[in-house]
C-alpha positions, 0 to 999 in steps of 0.5 A, spaced: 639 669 180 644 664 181 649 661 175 647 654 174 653 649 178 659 646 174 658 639 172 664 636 174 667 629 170 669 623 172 676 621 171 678 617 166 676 610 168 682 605 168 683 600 162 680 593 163 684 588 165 684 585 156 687 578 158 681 577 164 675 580 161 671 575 156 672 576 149 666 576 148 659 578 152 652 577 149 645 577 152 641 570 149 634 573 146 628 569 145 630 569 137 636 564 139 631 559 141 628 552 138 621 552 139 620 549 145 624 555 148 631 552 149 636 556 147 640 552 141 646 549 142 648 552 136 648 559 137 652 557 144 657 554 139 658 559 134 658 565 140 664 561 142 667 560 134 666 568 134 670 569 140 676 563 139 676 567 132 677 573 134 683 571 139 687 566 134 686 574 129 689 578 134 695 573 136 696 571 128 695 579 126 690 578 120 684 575 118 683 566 121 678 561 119 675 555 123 678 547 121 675 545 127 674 543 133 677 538 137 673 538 144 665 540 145 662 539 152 656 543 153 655 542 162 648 546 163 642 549 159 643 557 157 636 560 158 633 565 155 635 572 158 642 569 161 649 573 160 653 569 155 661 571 157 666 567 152 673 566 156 679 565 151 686 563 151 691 561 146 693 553 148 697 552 141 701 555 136 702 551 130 706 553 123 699 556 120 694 554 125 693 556 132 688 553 138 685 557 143 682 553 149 674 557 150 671 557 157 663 559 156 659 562 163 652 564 164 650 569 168 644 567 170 637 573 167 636 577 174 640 573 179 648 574 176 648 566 179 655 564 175 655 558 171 660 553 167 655 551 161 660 550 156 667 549 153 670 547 147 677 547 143 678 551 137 683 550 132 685 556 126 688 557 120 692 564 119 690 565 111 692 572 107 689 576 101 688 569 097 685 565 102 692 561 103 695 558 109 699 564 113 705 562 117 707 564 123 713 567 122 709 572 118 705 573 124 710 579 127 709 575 134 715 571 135 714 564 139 719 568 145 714 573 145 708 567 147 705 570 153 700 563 156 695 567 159 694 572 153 686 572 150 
């Protein structure tokens, strides 16, 4: 009898590139449809505000909450199946608010054909324990340190 083989692991992957990758990657299901079975362009627009959210959070190091949107263009349909990546990037750093630029792509169900359907810009208030405006120079991230391609 022959002892079985050694299973041999893979190395450790190679961390992704964070500032390349979307913020947030999700799938549209037949539940995010309206009754003729497009896909609400309110779910694609609070898959945005999540992902800007979580962008301006990172940046302000707490807890943001949504004032508003400056810009919203939707360019293509997002169908059911389709790949909704999120991109982000900080455009605006304001005393208590940040504004974060969002690119929205589909890879389309079965084809991965790419497309642009949606972007928008997102502004954010740092808030604390209380709900209260945050300012930035309680951030622990310095205006020096602004990096622009950071997401």
């Amino acid at each position: 009898m022959t002892p079985p083989k050694a299973v041999t692991l893979s190395p450790a992957p190679e961390l992704p590139e964070f500032d390349r990758a979307p913020v947030l990657r999700v799938r549209a299901m037949p539940a995010d449809t309206n009754p003729a079975g497009d896909v609400f362009g309110g779910w694609v627009l609070s898959q945005m505000d999540a992902s800007g959210a979580m962008t301006a959070a990172r940046r302000s190091q707490g807890r943001v909450v949504t004032i508003g949107i400056e810009a919203m263009k939707f360019h293509k349909p997002v169908l059911v199946g389709d790949e909704l990546n999120c991109y982000c990037r900080v455009i605006k750093v304001g005393r208590t608010s940040i504004t974060v630029d969002i690119d929205t792509w589909v890879r389309r169900y079965l084809t991965d054909e790419p497309h642009h359907v949606t972007e928008g810009i997102f502004t954010y208030v740092a808030i604390d324990e209380k709900r209260r405006p945050r300012t930035s120079d309680t951030w622990g991230w310095h205006r020096e340190d602004e990096h622009h391609d950071w997401s």
